[in-house]
N, C-alpha and C positions, 0 to 999 in steps of 0.2 A: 901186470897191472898197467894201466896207463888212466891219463887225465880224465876221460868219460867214462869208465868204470869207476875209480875213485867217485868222478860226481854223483852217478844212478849210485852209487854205496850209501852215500851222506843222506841223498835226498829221499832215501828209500826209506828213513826211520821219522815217523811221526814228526808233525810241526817243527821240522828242519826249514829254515827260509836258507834262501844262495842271494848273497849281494855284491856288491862292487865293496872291496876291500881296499882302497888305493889303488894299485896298477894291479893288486890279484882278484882272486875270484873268493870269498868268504862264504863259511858254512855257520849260521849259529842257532840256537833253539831259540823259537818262535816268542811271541811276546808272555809272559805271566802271566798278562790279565787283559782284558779287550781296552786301547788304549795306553798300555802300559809300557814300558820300556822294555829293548827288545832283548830277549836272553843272550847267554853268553855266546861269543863267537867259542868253536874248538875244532875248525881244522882251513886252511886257507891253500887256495890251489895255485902254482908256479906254475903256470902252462908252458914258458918258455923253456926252463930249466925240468920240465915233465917230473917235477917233485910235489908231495905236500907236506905243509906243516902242519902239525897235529898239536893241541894246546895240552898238555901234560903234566902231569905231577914229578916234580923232579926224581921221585923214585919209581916212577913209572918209566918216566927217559933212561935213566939209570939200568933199570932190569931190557928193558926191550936193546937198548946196547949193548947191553955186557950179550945176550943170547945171538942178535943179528947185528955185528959190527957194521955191515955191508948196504941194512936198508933204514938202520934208524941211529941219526946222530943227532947232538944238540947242533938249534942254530946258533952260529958263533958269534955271540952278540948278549946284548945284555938280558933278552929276550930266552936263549936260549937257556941262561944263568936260573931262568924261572919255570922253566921245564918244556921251551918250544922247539919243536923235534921236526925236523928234516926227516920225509920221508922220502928215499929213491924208489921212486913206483917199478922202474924195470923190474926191481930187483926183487919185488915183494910180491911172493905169492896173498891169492885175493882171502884166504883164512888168514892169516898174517896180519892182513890189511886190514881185515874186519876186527877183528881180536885188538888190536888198536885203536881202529877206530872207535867201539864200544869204551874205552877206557878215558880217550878224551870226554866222550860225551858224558860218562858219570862225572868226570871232573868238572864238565860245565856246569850237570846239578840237574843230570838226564839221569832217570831209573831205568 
């Protein structure tokens, strides 16, 4: 995996918008309603450090850890405490990626 796969991945699931996130790149569902406020962010791209963070449920971080120590750890921060997950894109094959991916996005409040 790398940064433009990860992105074609995100943006490839329905009313996915990509914005400026501070210094990264942000993925969140589209707005609720025309006018309305924009759905949740659930995954952000590290293009320097070639990683994502994935927005997650702390027992979702938790299982995807304990199976791949290698390509998903929490972010060490207070952020991470809440289930946001460092992903090493090298390292993650792209079923992997998706499989993840899918799980932040239920978390966002995606079917």
């Amino acid at each position: 995996m790398d940064i433009e796969a990860a992105r074609r991945i995100a943006l490839s699931h329905p009313n996915t918008e990509e914005y400026p996130h501070f210094d990264k790149i942000g993925f969140r569902t589209g707005a609720r309603s025309t006018g309305g406020k924009p759905g949740r962010t659930f995954m952000t791209l590290w293009v320097e450090d070639h990683r994502a963070v994935l927005l997650l449920t702390v027992e979702q971080q938790a299982d995807l850890h304990a199976r791949h120590p290698k390509v998903f750890f929490p972010v060490p921060n207070k952020w991470g405490d809440k289930g946001a997950t460092f992903v090493e894109l090298a390292e993650a094959r792209e079923a992997l990626f998706r499989e993840a991916l899918r799980s932040a996005l239920a978390h966002a409040g995606r079917q």
